[in-house]
C-alpha positions in Angstrom: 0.4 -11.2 -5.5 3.0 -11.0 -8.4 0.6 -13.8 -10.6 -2.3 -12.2 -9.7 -1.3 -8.2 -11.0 0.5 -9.9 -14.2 -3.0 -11.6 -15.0 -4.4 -7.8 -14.8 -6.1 -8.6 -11.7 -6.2 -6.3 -8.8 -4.8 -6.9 -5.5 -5.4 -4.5 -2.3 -2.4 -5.0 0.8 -2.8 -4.1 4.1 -0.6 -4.3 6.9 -1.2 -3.9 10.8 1.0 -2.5 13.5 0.5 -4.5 16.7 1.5 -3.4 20.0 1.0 -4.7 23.7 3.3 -2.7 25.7 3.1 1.0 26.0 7.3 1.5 25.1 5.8 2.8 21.6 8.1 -0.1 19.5 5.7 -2.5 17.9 5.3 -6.3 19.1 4.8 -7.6 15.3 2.6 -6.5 11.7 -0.1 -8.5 10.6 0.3 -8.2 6.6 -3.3 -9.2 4.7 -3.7 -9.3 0.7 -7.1 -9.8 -0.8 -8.3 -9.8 -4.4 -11.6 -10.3 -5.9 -11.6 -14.0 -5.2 -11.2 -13.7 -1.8 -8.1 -13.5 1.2 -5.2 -13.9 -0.8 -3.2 -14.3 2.8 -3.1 -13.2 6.1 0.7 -13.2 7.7 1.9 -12.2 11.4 5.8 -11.6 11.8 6.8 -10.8 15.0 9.2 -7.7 15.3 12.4 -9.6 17.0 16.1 -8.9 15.9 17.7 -10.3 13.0 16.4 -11.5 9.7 12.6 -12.5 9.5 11.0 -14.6 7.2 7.2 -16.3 6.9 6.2 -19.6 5.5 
């Protein structure tokens, strides 16, 4: 994302809140970036304790 907006390109970010329970906490988010080329990326983290990362 950080190439693509120094280039002067535009990129538009989304991100999802997922739930499958009803206890009103979120299961994970589903992050999506596209630019005018196409899906940039599409990422799922779960919500669990500690410190998340993605590939």
């Amino acid at each position: 994302m950080v190439k693509r907006l120094k280039s002067g390109g535009w990129v538009q970010h989304s991100g999802r809140l997922n739930y499958s329970n009803e206890n009103g906490i979120p299961d994970s988010i589903t992050m999506t970036a596209r630019t005018r080329q196409g899906l940039l990326f599409q990422e799922t983290v779960r919500n669990e304790p500690g410190w998340q990362t993605t590939r």
